[in-house]
C-alpha positions, 0 to 999 in steps of 0.5 A: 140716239136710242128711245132711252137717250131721248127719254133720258134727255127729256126728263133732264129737261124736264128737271132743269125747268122744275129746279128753276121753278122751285128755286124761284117760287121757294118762298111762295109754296113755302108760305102757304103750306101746301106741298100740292104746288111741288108735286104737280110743278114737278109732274108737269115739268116731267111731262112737258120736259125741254118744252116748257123749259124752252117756254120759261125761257122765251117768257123770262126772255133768258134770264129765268129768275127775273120776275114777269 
């Protein structure tokens, strides 16, 4: 595996988690017309890729849209 593969694989990671935040938190960004919540979900998601995909779902303990 190449350094391009484990940044490919990092940042698919790291989208996989954003897409579960974003479609579990729509309706709450939405509602307070601040797009500042899209923006740094998703750089955090980028930056922190499979790990905090690994951390939602030890929280959310498998299902990730379940509430806490």
């Amino acid at each position: 595996m190449t350094f391009l593969d484990g940044s490919l694989l990092w940042l698919a990671g790291g989208l996989i988690n954003y897409a579960i935040k974003l479609i579990k938190y729509w309706r709450d960004w939405c509602e307070e017309h601040n797009r500042v919540f899209f923006v740094a979900v998703l750089i955090s998601a980028l930056i922190f890729g499979p790990v905090g995909l690994l951390i939602t779902l030890i929280r959310s303990r498998g299902n990730p849209f379940k509430q806490i």
